[in-house]
C-alpha positions, -999 to +999 in steps of 0.1 A: -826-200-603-804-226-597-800-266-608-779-291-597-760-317-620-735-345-610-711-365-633-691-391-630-671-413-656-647-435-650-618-456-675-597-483-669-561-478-685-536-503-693-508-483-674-500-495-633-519-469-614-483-449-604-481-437-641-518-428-640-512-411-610-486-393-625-507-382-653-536-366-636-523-357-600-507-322-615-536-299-633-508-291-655-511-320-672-545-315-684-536-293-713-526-328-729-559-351-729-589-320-719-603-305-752-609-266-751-589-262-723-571-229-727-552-230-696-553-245-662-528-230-638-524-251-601-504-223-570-487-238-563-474-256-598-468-295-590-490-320-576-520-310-554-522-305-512-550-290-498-549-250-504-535-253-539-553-229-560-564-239-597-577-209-620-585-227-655-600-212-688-623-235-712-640-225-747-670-243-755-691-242-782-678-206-786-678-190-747-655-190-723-655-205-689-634-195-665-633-217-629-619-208-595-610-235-571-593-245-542-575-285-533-596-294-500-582-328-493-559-352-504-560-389-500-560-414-488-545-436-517-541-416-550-571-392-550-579-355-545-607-334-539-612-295-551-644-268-549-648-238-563-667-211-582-667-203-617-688-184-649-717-214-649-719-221-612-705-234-577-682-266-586-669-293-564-651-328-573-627-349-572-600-374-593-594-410-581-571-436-594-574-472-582-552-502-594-572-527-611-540-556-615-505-551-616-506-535-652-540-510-650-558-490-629-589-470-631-595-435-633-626-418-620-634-383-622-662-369-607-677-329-613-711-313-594-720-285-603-745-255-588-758-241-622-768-204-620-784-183-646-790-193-682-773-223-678-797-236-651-825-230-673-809-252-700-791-274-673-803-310-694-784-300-722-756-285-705-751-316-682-752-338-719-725-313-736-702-319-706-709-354-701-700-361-738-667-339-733-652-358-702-660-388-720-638-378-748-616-359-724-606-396-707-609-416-743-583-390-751-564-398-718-564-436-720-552-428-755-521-410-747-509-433-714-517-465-733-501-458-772-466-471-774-445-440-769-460-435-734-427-442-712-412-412-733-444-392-723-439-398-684-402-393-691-412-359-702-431-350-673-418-327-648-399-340-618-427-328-594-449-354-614-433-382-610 
């Protein structure tokens, strides 16, 4: 059995879009603003082209979900798109960040997923559980690029993020 769920949330942050960019362009970065992410490793490191590699590691209300996928297109403007396979299903999404005025931009991030197994069988509360969590994962994110120390944040990100 499988069931299909799509998501889509989208924030708009007080930051010009090149320092949102910044921010979520490199998977490494996620580790800051994604609850339960345990690790999430882009080959190569750096910002994403199409054939970079992303294995990441999530606990969840107690399991673990580990995700396989590949970078199939960058662009055009400041957006990427990715598919994979992982524990719960087929995945396949994308990030997008769009300038709103000179001093925001939005950020929209987008996940569908192919639900196999239990997790199709239960797939309305699995798409509210995630739902709710990239909500808070961006809430979290707008957080950290708008509070006032978030120059010295970008500062601290590595050179291929900038």
């Amino acid at each position: 059995m499988r069931r299909r769920i799509d998501i889509e949330e989208t924030v708009v942050i007080r930051r010009p879009a090149d320092v949102v960019w910044a921010e979520v362009e490199d998977d490494g970065n996620d580790r800051h603003w994604r609850a339960g992410l345990v690790e999430m490793t882009p080959t190569p490191p750096g910002p994403p082209r199409p054939g970079t590699t992303v294995h990441e590691v999530v606990r969840k209300a107690g399991s673990t979900y580990v995700t396989r996928s590949t970078v199939t297109g960058v662009g055009p403007g400041r957006c990427y798109r990715f598919e994979g396979d992982g524990d719960a299903g087929a995945i396949r999404g994308g990030r997008r960040v769009v300038t709103v005025d000179e001093g925001s931009a939005s950020f929209t991030y987008d996940i569908h997923l192919e639900l196999r197994g239990f997790n199709a069988i239960v797939a309305p509360v699995v798409r509210r559980v995630i739902a709710a969590g990239l909500r808070a994962d961006l809430d979290r994110l707008v957080d950290r690029l708008e509070r006032p120390d978030a120059d010295a944040v970008a500062d601290r990100r590595p050179a291929t993020s900038r």
